[in-house]
LUMGUKOL-952456 format. One record per residue (C-alpha): residue in one letter; residue number from 1; z, y, x. Coordinates in steps of 0.25 Angstrom, whole numbers, plus 5000, padded with zeros to 4 digits. Example, Ala and Ser with C-alpha at 12.3 -4.5 7.8 and 13.67 -1.06 7.14 Angstrom:
2
[site A,1,[5031,4982,5049]]
[site S,2,[5029,4996,5055]]
//
This chain:
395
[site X,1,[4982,4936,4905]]
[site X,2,[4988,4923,4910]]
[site X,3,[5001,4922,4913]]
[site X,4,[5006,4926,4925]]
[site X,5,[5012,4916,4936]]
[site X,6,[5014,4919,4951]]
[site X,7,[5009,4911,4961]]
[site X,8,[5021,4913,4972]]
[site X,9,[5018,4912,4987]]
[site X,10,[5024,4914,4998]]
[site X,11,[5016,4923,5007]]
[site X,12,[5015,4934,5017]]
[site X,13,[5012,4949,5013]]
[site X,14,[5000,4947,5020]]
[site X,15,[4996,4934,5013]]
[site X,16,[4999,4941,4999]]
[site X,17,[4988,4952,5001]]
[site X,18,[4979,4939,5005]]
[site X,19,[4981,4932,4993]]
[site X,20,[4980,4946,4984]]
[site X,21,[4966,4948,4990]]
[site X,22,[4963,4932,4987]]
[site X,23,[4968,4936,4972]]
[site X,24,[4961,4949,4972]]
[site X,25,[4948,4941,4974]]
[site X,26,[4944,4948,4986]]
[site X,27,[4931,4947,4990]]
[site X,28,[4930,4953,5003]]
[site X,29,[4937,4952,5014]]
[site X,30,[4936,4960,5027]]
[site X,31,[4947,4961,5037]]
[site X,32,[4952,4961,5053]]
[site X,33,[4964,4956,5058]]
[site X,34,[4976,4963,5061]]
[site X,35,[4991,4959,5061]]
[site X,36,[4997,4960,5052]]
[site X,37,[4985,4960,5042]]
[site X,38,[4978,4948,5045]]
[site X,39,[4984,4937,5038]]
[site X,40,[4979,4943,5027]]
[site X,41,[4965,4940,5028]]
[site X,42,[4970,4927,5037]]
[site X,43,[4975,4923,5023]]
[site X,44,[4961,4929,5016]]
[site X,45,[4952,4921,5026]]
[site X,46,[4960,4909,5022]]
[site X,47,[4958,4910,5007]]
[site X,48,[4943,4911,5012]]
[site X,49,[4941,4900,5020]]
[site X,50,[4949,4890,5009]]
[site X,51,[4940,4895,4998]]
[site X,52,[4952,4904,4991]]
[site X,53,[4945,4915,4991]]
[site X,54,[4932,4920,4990]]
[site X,55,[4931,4931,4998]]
[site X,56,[4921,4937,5009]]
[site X,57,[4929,4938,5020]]
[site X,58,[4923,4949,5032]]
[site X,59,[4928,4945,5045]]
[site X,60,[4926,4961,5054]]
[site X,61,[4928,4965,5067]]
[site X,62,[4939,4977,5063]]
[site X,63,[4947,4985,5052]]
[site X,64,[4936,4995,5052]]
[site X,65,[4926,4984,5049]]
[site X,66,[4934,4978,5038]]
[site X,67,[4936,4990,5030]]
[site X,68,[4921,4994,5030]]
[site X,69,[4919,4978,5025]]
[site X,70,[4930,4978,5015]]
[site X,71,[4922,4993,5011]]
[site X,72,[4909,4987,5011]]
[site X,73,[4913,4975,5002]]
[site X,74,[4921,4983,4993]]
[site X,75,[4908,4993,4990]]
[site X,76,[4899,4980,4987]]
[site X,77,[4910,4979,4977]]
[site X,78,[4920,4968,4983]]
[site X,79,[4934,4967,4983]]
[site X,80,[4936,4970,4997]]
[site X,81,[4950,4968,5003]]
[site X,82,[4956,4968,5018]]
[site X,83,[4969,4971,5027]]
[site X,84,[4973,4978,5039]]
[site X,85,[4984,4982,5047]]
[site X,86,[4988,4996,5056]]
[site X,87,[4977,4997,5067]]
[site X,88,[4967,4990,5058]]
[site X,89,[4969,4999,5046]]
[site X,90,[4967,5011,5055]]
[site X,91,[4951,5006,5059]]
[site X,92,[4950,5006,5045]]
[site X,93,[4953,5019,5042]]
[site X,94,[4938,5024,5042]]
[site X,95,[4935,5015,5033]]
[site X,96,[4947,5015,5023]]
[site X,97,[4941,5029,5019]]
[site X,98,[4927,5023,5017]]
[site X,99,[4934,5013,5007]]
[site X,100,[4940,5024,4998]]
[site X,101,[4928,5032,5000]]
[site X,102,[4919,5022,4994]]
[site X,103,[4930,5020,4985]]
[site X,104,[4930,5004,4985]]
[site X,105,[4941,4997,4982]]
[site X,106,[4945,4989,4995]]
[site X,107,[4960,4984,4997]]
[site X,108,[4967,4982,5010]]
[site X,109,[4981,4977,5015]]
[site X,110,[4985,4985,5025]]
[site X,111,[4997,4977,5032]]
[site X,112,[5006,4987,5038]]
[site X,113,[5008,4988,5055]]
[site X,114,[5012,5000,5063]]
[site X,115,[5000,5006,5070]]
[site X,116,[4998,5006,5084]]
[site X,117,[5001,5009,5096]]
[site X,118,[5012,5003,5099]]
[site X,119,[5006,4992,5093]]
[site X,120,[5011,4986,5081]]
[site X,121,[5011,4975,5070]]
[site X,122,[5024,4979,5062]]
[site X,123,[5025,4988,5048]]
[site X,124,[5023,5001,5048]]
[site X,125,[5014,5010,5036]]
[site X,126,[5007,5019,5044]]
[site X,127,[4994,5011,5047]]
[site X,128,[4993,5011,5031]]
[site X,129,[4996,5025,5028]]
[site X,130,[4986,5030,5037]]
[site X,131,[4976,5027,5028]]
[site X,132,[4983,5036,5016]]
[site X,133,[4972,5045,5015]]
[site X,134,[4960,5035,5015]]
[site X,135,[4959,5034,5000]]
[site X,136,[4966,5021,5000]]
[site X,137,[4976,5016,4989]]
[site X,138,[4989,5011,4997]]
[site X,139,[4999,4999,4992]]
[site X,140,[5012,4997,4999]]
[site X,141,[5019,4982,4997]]
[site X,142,[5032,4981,4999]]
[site X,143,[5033,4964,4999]]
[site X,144,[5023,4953,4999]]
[site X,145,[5020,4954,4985]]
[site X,146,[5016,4967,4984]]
[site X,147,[5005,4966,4994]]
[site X,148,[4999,4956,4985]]
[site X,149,[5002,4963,4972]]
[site X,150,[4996,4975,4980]]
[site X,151,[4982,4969,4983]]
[site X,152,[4980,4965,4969]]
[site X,153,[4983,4979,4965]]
[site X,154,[4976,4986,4974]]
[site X,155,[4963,4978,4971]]
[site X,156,[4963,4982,4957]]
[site X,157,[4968,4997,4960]]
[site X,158,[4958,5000,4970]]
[site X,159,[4948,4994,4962]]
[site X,160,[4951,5002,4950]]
[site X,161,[4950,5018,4958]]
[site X,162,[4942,5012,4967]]
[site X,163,[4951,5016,4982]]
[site X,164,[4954,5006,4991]]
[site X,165,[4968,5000,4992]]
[site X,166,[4978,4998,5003]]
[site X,167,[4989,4988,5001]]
[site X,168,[4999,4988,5014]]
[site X,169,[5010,4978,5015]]
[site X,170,[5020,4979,5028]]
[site X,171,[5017,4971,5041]]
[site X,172,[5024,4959,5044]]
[site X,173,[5036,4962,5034]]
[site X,174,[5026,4960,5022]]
[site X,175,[5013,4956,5030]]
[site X,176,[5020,4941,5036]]
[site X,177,[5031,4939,5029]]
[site X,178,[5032,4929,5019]]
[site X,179,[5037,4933,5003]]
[site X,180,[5034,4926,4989]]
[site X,181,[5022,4934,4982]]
[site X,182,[5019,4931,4968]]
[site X,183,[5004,4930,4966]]
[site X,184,[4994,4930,4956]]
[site X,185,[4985,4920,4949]]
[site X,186,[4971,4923,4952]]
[site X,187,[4968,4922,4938]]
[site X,188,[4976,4935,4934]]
[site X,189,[4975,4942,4947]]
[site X,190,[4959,4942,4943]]
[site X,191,[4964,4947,4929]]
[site X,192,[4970,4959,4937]]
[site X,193,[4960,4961,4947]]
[site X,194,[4946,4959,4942]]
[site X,195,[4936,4960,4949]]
[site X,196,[4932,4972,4955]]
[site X,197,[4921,4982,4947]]
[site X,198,[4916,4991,4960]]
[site X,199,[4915,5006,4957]]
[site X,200,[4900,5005,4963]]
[site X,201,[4890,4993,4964]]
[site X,202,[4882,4993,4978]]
[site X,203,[4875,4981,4974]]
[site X,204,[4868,4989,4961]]
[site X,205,[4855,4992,4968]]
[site X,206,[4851,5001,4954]]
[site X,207,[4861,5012,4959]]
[site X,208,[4862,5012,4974]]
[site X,209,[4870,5021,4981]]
[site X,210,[4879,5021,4994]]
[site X,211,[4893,5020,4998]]
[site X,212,[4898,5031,5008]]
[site X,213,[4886,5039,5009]]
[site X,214,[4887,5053,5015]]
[site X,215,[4895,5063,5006]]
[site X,216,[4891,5077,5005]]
[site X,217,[4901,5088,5003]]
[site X,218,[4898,5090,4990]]
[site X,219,[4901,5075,4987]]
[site X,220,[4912,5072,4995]]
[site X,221,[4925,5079,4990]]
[site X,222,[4923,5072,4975]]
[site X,223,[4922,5058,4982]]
[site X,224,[4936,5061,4990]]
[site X,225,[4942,5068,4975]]
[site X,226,[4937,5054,4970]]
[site X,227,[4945,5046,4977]]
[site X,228,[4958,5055,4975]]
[site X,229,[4955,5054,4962]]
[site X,230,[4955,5038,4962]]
[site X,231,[4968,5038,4971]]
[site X,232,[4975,5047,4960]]
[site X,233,[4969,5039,4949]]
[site X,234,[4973,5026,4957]]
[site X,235,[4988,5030,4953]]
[site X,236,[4986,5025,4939]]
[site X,237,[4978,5014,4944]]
[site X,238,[4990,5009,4952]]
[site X,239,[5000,5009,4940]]
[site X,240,[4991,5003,4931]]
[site X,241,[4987,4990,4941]]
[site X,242,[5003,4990,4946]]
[site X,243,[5007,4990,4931]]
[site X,244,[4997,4981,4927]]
[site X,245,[5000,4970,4941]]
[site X,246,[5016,4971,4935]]
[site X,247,[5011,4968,4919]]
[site X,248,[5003,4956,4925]]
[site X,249,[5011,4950,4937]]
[site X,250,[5026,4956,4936]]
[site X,251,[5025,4965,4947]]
[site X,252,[5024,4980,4942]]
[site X,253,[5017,4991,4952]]
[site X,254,[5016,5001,4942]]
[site X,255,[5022,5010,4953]]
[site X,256,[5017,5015,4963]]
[site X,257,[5032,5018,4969]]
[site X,258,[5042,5008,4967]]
[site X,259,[5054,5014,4963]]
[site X,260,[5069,5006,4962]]
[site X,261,[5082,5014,4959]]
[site X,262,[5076,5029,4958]]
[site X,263,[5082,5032,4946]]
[site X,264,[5096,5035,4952]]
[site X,265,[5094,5035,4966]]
[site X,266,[5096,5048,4973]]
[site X,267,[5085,5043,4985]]
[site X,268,[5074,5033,4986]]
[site X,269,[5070,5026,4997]]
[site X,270,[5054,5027,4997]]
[site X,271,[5044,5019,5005]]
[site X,272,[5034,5010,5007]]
[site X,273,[5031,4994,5007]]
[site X,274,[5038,4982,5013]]
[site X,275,[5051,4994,5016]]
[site X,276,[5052,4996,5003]]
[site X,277,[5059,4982,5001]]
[site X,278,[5069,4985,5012]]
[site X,279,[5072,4997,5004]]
[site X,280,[5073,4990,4991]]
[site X,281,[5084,4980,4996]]
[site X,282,[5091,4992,5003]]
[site X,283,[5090,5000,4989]]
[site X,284,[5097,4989,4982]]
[site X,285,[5107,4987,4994]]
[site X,286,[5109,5004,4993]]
[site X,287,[5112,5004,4979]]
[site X,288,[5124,4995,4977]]
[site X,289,[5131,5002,4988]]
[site X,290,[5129,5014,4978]]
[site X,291,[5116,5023,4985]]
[site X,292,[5109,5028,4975]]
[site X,293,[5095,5024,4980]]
[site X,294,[5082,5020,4976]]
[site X,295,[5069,5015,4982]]
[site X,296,[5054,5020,4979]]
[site X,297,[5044,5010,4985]]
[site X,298,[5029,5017,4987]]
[site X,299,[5019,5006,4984]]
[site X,300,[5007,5015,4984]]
[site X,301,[5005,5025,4994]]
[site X,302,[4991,5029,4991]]
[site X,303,[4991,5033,4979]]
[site X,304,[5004,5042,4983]]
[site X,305,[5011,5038,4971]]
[site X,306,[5016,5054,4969]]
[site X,307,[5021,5053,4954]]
[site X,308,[5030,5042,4956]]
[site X,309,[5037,5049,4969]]
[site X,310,[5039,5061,4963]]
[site X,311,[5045,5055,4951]]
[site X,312,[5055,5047,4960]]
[site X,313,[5057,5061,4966]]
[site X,314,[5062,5067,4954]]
[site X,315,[5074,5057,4953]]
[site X,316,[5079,5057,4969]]
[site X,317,[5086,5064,4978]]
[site X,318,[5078,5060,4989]]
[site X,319,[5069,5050,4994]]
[site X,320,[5069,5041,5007]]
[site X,321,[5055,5040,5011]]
[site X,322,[5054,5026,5021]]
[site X,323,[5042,5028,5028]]
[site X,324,[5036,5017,5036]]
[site X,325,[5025,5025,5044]]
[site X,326,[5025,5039,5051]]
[site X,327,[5013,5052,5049]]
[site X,328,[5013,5056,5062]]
[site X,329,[5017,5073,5062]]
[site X,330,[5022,5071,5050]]
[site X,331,[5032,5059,5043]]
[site X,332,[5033,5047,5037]]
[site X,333,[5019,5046,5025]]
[site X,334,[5026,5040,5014]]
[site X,335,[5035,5054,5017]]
[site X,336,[5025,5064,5018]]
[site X,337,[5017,5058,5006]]
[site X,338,[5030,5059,4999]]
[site X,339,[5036,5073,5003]]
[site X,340,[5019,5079,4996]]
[site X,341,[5022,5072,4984]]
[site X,342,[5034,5078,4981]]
[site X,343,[5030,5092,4985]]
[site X,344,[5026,5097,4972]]
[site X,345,[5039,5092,4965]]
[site X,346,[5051,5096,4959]]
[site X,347,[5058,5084,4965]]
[site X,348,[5061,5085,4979]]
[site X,349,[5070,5077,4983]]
[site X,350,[5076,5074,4998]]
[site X,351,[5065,5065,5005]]
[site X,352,[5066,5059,5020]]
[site X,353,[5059,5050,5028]]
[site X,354,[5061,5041,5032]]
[site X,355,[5053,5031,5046]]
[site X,356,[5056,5019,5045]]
[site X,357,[5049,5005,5051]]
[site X,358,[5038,5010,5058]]
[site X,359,[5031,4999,5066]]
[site X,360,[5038,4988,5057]]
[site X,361,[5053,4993,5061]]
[site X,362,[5063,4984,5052]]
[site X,363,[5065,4994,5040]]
[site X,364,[5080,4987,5034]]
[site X,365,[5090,4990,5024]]
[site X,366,[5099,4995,5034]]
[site X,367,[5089,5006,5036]]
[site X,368,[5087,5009,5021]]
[site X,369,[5103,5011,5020]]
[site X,370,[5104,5021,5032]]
[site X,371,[5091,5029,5027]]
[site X,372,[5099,5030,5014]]
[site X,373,[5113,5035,5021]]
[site X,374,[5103,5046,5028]]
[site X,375,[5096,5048,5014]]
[site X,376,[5109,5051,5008]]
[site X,377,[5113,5061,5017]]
[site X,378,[5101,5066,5015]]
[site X,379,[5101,5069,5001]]
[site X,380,[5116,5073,5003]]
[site X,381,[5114,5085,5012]]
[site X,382,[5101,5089,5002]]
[site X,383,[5091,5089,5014]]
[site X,384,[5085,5082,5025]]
[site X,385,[5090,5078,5036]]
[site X,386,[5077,5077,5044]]
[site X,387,[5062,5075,5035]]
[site X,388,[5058,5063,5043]]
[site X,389,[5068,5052,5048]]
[site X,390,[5063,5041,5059]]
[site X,391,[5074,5030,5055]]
[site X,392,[5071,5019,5063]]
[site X,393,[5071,5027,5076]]
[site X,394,[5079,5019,5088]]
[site X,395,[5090,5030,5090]]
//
């Protein structure tokens, strides 16, 4: 393996997943503008008209249309890739079940935005989290880098189980807003991700067979236990690739929950994406003045990473779960997803919610302090205060 050497630039969340896909050797591209997605392929359609990339870029009329194109490209055996943003995610949704059905590999980036009405354009996680039970893997970044990280990973993770992949950076504070990301030569990104080996060849005319054909009863139920069965096995697949991206490149993603100060801490702040780095500064901030806090950043939501929560469970007293979107009739996802695993364990510690930021409200240190005094009181008294508690309300 050559030796590793950055290629630092200075670039936009949005143009880090660009230059991920150019790196992944995409080849086919279908996509639809939205804000705050569409610089993404703005900077794809770039590469392609100076003759970096080689890429078959599909200009559609929608999301719908785009999905069914990345689908259809990625069953002929390319690597397919496209992005989307709140409404336009949502007129995919049809289709995001297709792509896990088929079981193709495609990977998106789903830039975060509040969905509508009223409209919106700012952060907010519920557009992505929708799509939980599509069948497709979902990456959250925190920073500039990890979208770019993400991508690369996902490629090579999806391809392996054979599930689509979602990576989701925030909008606007992530999507165009300018940090250093460290890339990688094309060289020894090709050495991590070869190119793709489909689980099925379309254009072998010895075997033919179809793709999304009718399934009887009898059929049906083992195709959906397949693909429960790759997203459990996906969980290895994800260590494996994260360890192997921080053995190659210095960045380790081993975990799939990111945990700092848990040892000792008596709470955790838990969330996900760009938040998690205002809680990160906070953390530090909290812990000189003498809170024993810690923090526990969720990178992959689907898979649910159960094994690693429930192990950060069994050293807490309780556990602040930041939740940038809302279940309607029920509470914050993150939350509920949360409050199942822990269910069936020993561990039970305190555990609040936390809503905080919906529609791209600031989320800052200040509010991290004050939802660590509640927290405390919390865990003082030895119960909840109230299960579910809207923060940033105007009082």
């Amino acid at each position: 393996m050559a030796e590793y050497k950055p290629i630092r630039k200075v670039v936009s969340g949005n143009y880090a997943a660009a230059y991920a896909a150019k790196h992944a050797r995409v080849q086919v591209v279908a996509a639809y503008p939205i804000t705050p997605q569409t610089s993404i392929i703005e900077k794809i359609a770039e590469f392609i008209a100076n003759g970096e990339a080689d890429i078959q870029y599909v200009p559609v009329e929608s999301e719908h249309s785009a999905m069914a194109a990345c689908i259809g490209a990625s069953a002929a055996g390319a690597r397919a890739f496209t992005a989307t943003s709140a409404q336009g995610l949502a007129l995919m949704h049809e289709m995001l079940h297709w792509a896990s059905g088929a079981r193709l590999p495609v990977v998106m980036v789903d830039v975060n935005r509040a969905m509508a009405p009223p409209w919106s354009v700012w952060d907010d996680q519920t557009d992505s989290l929708a799509q939980r039970d599509t069948g497709w893997m979902q990456f959250y970044a925190e920073n500039n880098q990890e979208v770019y990280d993400g991508v690369l990973m996902a490629f090579k993770i999806a391809e392996t189980v054979n599930l689509p992949a979602m990576v989701v950076e925030s909008a606007f504070i992530l999507s165009h807003t300018y940090d250093v990301v460290e890339m990688i030569p094309q060289e020894l990104v090709d050495e991590f991700l070869p190119p793709r080996k489909p689980l099925y060849d379309l254009a072998d005319f010895s075997q033919p067979f179809s793709v999304g054909a009718l399934g009887g009863p009898n059929d049906y139920y083992e195709f959906r236990y397949k693909i429960a069965k790759a997203m459990e096995d996906a969980v290895k697949v994800i260590k494996d690739v994260g360890k192997e991206f921080g053995e190659r490149f210095g960045r380790d993603y081993s975990e799939m929950i990111e945990k700092g100060y848990v040892d000792d801490a008596d709470f955790v702040f838990m969330g996900m994406g760009s938040l998690m780095g205002t809680v990160k500064e906070a953390v530090d901030l909290l812990r000189k003045e003498g809170y024993k806090v810690g923090y526990a950043k969720v990178r992959w939501f689907r898979p649910f990473p159960k094994e690693e929560l429930r192990e950060i469970a069994e050293s807490v007293k309780g556990i602040a779960v930041l939740d940038r979107n809302y279940s309607f009739g029920q509470e914050g996802i993150l939350f509920n997803e949360s409050k199942g695993v822990l269910y069936n364990t020993d561990a039970r510690p305190i555990i609040k919610n936390y809503i905080v930021g919906l529609g791209g409200r600031d989320f800052t240190v200040g509010d991290v302090r004050a939802i660590a005094e509640n927290m405390k009181k919390v865990i003082e008294a030895g119960k909840l205060d109230r299960g579910v508690e809207w923060y940033h309300l105007k009082r």
